[in-house]
Backbone as a chain_set.jsonl record, in Angstrom:
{"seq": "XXXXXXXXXXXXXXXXXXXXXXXXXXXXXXXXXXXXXXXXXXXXXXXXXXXXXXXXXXXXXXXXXXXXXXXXXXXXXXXXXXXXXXXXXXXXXXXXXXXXXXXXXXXXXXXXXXXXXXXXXXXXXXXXXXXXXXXXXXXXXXXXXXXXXXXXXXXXXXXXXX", "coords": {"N": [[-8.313, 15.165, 3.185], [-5.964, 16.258, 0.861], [-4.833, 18.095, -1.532], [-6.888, 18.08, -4.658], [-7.912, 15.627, -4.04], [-9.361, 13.022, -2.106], [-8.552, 10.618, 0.75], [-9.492, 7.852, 2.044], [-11.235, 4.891, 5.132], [-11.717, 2.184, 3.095], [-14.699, 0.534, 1.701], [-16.78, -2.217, 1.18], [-18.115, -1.79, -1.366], [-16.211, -0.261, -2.846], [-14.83, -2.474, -4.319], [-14.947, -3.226, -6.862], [-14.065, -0.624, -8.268], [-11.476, -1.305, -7.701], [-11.038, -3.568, -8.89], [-10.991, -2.83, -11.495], [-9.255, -0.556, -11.194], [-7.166, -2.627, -10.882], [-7.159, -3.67, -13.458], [-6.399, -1.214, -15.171], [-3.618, -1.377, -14.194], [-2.085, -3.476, -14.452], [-1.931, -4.729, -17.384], [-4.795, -5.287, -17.978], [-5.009, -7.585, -16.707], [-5.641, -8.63, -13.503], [-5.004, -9.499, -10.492], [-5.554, -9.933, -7.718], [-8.939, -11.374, -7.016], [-12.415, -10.371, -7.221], [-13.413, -11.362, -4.978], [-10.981, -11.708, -3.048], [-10.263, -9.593, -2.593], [-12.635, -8.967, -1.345], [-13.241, -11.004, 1.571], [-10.385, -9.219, 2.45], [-11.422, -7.101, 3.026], [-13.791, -7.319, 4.229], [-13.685, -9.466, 5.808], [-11.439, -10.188, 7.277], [-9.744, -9.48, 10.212], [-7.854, -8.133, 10.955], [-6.553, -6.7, 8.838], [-6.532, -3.828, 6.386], [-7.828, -1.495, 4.211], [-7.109, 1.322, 2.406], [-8.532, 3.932, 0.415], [-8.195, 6.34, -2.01], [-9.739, 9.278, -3.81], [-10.606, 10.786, -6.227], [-11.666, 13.062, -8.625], [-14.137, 12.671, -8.183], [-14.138, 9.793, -8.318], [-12.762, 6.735, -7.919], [-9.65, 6.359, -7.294], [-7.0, 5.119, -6.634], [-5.832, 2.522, -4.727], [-4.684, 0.928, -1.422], [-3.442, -1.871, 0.553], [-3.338, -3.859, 3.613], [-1.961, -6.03, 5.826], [-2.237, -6.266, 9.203], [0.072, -7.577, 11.771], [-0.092, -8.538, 14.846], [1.495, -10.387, 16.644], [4.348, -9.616, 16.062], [4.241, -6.674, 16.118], [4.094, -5.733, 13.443], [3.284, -4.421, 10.356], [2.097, -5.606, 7.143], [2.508, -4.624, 3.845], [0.173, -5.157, 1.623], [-0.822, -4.607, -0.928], [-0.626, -1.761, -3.407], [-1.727, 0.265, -5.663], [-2.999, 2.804, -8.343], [-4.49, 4.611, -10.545], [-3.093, 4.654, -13.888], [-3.138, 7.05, -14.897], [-3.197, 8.891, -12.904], [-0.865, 8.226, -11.772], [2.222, 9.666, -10.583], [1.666, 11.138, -8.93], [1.903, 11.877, -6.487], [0.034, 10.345, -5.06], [0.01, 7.198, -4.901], [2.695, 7.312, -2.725], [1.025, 9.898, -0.715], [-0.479, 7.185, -0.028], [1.291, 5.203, 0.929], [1.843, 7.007, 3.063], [-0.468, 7.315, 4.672], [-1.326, 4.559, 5.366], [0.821, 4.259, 7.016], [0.948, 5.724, 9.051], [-1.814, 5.492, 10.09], [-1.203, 2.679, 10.808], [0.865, 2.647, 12.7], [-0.363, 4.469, 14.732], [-1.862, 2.037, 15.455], [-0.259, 0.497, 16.828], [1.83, -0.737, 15.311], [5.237, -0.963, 14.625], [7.316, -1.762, 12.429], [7.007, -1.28, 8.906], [6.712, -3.988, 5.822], [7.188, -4.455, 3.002], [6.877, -5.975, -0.28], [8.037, -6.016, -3.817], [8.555, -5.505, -7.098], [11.825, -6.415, -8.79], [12.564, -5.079, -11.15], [10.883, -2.764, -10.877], [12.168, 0.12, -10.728], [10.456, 2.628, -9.974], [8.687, 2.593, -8.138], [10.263, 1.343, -6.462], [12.408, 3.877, -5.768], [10.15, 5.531, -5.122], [9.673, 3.803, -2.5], [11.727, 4.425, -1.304], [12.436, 6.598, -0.701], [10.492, 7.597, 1.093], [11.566, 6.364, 3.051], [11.79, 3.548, 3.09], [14.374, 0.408, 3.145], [15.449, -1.559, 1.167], [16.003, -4.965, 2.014], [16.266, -7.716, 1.768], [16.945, -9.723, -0.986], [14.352, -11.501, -3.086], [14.41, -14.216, -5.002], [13.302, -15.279, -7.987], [10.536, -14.662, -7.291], [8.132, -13.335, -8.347], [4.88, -14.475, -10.197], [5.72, -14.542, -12.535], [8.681, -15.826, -12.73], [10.339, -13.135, -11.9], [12.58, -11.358, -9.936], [12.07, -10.276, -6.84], [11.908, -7.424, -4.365], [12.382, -7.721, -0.748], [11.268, -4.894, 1.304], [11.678, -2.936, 4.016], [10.475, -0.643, 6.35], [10.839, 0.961, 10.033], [9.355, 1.906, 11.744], [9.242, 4.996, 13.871], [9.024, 6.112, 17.072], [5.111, 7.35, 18.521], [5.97, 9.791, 19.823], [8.418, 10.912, 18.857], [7.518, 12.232, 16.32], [6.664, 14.299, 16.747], [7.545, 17.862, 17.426], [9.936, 18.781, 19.873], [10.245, 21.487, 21.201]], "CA": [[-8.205, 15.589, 1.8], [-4.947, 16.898, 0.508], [-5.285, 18.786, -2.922], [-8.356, 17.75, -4.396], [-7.656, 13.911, -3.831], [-9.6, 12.575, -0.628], [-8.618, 9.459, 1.591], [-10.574, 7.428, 3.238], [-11.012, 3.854, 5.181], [-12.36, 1.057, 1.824], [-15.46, -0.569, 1.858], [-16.935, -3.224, 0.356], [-18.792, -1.53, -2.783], [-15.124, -0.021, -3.948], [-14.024, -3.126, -4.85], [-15.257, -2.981, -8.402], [-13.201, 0.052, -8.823], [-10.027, -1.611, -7.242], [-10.944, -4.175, -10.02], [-10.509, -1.882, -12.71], [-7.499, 0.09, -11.11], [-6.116, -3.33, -11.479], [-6.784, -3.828, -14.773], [-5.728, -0.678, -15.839], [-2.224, -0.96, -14.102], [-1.474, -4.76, -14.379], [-1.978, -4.669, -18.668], [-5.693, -6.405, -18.197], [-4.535, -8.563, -15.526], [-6.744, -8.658, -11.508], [-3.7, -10.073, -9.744], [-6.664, -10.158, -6.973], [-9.871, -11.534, -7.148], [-12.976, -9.566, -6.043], [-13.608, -12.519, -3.624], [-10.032, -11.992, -2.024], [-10.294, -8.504, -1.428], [-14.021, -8.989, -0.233], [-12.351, -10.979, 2.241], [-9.429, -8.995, 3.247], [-12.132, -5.793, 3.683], [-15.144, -7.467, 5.1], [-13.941, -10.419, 7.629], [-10.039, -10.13, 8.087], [-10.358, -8.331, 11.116], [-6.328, -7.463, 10.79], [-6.349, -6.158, 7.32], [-6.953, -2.747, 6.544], [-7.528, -0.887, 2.759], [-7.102, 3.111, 1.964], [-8.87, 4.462, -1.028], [-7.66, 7.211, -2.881], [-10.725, 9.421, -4.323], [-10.177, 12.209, -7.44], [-12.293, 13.557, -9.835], [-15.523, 11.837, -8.053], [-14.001, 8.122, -8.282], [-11.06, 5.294, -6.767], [-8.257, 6.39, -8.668], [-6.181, 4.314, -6.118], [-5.875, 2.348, -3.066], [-3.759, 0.434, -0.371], [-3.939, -2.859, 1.08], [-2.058, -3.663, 4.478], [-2.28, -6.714, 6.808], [-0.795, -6.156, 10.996], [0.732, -8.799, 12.404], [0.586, -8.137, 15.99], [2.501, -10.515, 17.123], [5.634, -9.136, 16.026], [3.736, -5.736, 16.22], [4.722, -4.994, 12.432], [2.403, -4.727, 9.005], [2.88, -5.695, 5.76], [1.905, -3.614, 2.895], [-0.011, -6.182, 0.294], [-1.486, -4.29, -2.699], [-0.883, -0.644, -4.007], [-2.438, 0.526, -7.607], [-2.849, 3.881, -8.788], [-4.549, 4.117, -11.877], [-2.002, 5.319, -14.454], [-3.298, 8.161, -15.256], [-3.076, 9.794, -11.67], [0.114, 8.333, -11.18], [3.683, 10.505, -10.543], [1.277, 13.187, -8.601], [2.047, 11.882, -4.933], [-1.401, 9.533, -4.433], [0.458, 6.491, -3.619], [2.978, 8.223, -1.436], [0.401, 9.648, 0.284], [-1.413, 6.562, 0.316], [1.387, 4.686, 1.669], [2.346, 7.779, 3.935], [-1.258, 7.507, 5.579], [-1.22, 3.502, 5.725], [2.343, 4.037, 7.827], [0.71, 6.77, 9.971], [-2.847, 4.642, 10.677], [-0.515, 1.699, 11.468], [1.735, 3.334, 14.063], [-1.502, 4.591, 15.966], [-2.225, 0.928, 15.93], [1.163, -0.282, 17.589], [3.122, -0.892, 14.102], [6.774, -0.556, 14.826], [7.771, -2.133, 11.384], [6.276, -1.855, 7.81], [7.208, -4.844, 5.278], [6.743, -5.065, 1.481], [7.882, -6.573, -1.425], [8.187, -5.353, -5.022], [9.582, -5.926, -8.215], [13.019, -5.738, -8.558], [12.92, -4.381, -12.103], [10.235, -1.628, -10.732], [12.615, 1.367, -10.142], [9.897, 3.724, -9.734], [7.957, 1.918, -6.809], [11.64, 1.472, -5.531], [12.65, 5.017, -5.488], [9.569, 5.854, -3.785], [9.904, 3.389, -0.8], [13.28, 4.745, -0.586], [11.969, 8.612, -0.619], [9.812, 7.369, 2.055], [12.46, 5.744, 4.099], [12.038, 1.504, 3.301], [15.209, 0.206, 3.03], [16.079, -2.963, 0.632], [16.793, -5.76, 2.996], [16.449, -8.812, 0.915], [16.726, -10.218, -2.566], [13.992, -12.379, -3.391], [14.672, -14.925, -6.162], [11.918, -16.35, -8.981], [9.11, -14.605, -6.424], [6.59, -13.461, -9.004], [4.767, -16.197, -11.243], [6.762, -14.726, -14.16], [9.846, -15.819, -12.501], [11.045, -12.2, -11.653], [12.348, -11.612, -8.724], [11.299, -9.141, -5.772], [12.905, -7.001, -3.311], [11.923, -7.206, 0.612], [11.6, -3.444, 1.711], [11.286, -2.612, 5.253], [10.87, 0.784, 7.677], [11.19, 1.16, 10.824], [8.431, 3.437, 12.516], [9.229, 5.877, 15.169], [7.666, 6.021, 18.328], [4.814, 8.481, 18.225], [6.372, 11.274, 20.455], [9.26, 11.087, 17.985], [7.054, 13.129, 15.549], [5.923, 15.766, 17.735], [8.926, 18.774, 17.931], [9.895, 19.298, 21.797], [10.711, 22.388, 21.711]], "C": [[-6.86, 16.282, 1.596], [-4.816, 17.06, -1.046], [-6.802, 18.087, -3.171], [-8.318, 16.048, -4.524], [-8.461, 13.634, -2.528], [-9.178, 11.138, -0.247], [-9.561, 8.702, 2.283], [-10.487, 5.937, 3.387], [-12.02, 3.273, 3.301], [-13.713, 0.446, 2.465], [-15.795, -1.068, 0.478], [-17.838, -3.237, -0.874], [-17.607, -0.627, -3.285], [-14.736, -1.091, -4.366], [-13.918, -3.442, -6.069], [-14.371, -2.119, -8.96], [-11.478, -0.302, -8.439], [-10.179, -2.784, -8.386], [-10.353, -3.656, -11.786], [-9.253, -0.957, -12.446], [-6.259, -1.202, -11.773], [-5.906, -3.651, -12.555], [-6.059, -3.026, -15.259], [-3.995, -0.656, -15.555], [-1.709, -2.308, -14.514], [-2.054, -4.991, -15.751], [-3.132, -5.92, -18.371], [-5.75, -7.395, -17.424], [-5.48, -8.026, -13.959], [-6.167, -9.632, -11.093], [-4.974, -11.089, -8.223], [-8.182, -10.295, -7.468], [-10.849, -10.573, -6.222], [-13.537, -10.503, -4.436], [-12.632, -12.43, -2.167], [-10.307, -10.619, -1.667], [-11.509, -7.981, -0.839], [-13.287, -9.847, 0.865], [-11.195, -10.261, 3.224], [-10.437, -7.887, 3.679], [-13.088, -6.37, 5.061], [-14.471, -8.36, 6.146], [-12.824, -10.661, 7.72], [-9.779, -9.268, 9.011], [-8.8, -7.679, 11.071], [-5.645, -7.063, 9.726], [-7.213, -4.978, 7.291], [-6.588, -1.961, 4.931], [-8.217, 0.566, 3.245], [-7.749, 3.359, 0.714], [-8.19, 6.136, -1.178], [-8.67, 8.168, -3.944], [-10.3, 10.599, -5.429], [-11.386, 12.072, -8.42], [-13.985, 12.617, -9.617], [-15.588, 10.235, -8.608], [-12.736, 7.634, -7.803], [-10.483, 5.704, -7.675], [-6.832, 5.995, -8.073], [-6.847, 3.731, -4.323], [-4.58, 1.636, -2.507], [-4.488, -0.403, 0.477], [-2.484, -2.971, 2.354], [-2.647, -4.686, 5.669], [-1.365, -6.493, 8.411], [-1.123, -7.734, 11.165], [1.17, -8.541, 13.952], [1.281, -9.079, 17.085], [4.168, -9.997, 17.265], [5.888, -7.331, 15.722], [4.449, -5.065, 14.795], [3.265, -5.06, 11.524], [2.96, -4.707, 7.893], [1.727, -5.001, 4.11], [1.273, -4.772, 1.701], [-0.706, -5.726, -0.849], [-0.863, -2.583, -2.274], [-0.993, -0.12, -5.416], [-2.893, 1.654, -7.345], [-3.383, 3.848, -10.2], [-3.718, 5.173, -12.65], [-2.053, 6.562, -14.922], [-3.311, 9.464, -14.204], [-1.621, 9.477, -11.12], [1.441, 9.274, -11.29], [2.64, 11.92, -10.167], [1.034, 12.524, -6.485], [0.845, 11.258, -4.064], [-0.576, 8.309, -3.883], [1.443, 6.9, -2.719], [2.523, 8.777, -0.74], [-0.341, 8.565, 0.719], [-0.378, 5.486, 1.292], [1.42, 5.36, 3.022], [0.75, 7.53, 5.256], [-1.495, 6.311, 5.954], [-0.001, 3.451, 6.901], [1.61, 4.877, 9.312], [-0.915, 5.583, 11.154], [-2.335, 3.473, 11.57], [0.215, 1.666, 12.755], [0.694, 3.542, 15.089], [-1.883, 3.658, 16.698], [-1.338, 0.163, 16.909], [2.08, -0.278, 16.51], [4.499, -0.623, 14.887], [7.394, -1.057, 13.666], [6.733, -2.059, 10.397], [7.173, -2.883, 6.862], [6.674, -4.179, 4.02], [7.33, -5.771, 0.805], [7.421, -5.953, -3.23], [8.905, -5.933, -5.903], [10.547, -5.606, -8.629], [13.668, -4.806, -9.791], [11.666, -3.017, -12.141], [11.166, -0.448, -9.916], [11.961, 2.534, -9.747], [9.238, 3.447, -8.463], [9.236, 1.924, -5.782], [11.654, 2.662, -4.509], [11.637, 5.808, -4.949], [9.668, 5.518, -2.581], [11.001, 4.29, -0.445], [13.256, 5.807, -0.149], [11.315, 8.811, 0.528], [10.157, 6.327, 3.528], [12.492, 4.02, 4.738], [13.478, 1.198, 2.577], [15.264, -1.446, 1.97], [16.253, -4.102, 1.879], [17.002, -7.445, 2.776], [16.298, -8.913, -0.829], [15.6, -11.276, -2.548], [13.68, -13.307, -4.815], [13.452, -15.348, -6.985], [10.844, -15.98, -7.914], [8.08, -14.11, -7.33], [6.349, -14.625, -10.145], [5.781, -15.822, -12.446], [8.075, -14.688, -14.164], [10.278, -14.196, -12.237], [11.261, -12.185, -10.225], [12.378, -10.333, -8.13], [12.551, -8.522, -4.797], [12.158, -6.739, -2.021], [12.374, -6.101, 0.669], [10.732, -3.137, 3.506], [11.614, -1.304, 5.726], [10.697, 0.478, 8.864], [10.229, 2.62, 11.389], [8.937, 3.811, 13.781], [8.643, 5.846, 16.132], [7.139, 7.369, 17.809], [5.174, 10.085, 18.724], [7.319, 11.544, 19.829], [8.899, 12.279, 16.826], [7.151, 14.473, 15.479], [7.39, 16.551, 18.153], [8.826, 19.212, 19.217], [10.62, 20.121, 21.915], [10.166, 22.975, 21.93]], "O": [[-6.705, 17.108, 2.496], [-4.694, 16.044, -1.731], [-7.609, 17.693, -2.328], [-8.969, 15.52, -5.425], [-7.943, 14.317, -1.645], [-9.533, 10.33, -1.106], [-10.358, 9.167, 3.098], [-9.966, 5.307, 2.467], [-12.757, 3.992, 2.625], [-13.743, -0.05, 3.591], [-15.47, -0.75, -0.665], [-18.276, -4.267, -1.388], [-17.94, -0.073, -4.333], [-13.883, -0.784, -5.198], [-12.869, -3.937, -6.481], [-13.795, -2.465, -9.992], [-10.506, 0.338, -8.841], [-9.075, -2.928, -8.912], [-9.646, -4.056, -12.711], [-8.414, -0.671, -13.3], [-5.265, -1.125, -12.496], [-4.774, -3.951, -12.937], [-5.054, -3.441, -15.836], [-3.192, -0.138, -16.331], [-0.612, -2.18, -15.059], [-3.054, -5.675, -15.534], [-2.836, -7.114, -18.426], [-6.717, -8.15, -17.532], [-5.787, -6.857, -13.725], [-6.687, -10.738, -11.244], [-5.105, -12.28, -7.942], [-8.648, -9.449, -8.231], [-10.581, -10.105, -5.116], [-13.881, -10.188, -3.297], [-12.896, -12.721, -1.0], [-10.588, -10.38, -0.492], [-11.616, -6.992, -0.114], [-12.351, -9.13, 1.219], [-11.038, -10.552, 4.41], [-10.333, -7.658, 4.884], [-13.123, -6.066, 6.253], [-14.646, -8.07, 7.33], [-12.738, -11.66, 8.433], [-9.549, -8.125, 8.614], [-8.796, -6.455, 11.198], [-4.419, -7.044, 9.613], [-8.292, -4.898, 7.877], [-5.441, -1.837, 4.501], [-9.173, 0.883, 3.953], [-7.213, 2.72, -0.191], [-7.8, 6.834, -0.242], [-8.448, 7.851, -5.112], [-9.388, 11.319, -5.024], [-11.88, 11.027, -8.843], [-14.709, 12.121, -10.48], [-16.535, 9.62, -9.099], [-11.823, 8.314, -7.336], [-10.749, 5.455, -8.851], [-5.765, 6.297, -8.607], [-7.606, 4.097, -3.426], [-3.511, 1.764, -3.103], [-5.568, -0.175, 1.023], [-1.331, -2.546, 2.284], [-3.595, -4.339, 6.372], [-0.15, -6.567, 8.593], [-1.978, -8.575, 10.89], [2.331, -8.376, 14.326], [1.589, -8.665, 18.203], [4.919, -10.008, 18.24], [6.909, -6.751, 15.351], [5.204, -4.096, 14.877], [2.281, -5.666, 11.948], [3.966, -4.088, 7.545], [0.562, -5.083, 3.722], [2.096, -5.194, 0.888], [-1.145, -6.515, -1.685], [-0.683, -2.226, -1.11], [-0.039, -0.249, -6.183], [-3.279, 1.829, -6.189], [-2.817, 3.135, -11.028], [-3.603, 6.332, -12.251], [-1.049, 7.138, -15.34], [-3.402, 10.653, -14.511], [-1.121, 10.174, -10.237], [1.606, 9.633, -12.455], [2.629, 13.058, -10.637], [0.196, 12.808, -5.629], [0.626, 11.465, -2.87], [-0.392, 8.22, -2.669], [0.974, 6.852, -1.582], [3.102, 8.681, 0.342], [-0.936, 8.72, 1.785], [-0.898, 4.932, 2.261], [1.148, 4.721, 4.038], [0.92, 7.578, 6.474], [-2.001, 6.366, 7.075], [-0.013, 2.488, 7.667], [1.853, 4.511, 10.462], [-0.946, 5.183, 12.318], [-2.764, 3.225, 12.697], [0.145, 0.817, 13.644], [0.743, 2.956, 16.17], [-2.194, 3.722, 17.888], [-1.763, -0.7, 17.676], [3.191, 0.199, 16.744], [4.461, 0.093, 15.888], [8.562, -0.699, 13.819], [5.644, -2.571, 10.653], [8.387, -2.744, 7.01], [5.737, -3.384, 4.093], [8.377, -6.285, 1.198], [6.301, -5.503, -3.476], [9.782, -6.76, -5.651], [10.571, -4.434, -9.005], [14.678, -4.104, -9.741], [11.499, -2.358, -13.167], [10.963, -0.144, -8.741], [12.603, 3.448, -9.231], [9.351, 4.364, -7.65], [9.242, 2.369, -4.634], [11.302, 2.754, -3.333], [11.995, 6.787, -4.294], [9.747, 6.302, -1.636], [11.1, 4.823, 0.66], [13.985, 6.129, 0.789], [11.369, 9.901, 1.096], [9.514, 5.84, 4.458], [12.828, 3.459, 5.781], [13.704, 1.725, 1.487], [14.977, -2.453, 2.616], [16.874, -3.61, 2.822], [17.705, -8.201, 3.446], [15.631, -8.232, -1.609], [15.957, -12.197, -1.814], [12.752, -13.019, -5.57], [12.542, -15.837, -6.315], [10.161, -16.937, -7.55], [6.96, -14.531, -7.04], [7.139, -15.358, -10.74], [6.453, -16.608, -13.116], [8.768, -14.039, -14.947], [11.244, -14.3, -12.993], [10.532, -12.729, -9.396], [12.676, -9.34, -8.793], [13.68, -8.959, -4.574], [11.39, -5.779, -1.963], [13.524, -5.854, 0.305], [9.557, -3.169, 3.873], [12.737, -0.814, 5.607], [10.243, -0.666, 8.895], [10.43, 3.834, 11.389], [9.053, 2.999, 14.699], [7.473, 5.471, 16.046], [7.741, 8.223, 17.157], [4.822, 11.159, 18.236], [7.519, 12.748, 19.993], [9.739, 13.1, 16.458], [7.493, 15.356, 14.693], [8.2, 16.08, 18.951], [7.894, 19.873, 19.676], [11.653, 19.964, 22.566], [10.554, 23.999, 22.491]]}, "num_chains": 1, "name": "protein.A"}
């Protein structure tokens, strides 16, 4: 819990309210079906969602598939419903997706974003993902995206040795 917000792993009776986060952030729009992210919760065994709890309901979450072959993960959903956002829920939500991941092996997180979302930007960036591609015509409405990658620490890196 950090302020009165709690974290916790997702299961598979939030997804109703990750339905409605998405409506409210994507103007009416469920980018995801509840089918896909029944799916990525219940039987992708290498996919992993965060909820985000306030005021006694989901008022965000975080979606995040590993890839352990190349021992990295890639960040695939974050929503916030707009009325909790600019108070540090998804920053912590990616901050505790980056942290869960690392425990796991992670050594890289991925995303991608919209390149005319400066506010999603200037968080990765606050949170140390770097730009590292342009991607052209990547959402359906032709806009295009920006690959953002970090670079996780080893975990004794954390820990002050002095």
């Amino acid at each position: 819990m950090i302020g009165d917000t709690r974290y916790r792993i997702a299961e598979r009776e939030d997804i109703v309210s990750f339905l409605t986060i998405e409506r409210d952030v994507y103007a009416g729009e469920t980018p995801w079906t509840f089918s896909h992210f029944e799916h990525e919760i219940m039987k992708n065994d290498r996919a992993m969602f965060l909820t985000a709890e306030s005021d006694g309901r989901i008022v965000g979450f975080i979606g995040a598939r590993m890839i352990p072959e190349t021992a990295s993960v890639h960040l695939s959903n974050l929503a916030v419903l707009t009325a909790y956002q600019r108070q540090g829920i998804g920053a912590n939500l990616v901050i505790g997706m980056c942290d869960l991941m690392q425990l796991l092996g992670a050594e890289t997180i991925t995303l991608e974003v919209m390149r005319d979302n400066m506010i999603a930007q200037a968080m990765y960036r606050q949170l140390g993902f770097e730009t590292t591609e342009i991607l052209p015509d990547y959402y359906e409405n032709q806009l295009d995206g920006l690959w953002m990658v970090k670079k996780l620490g080893a975990l004794n890196d954390r820990f002050d040795k002095n």
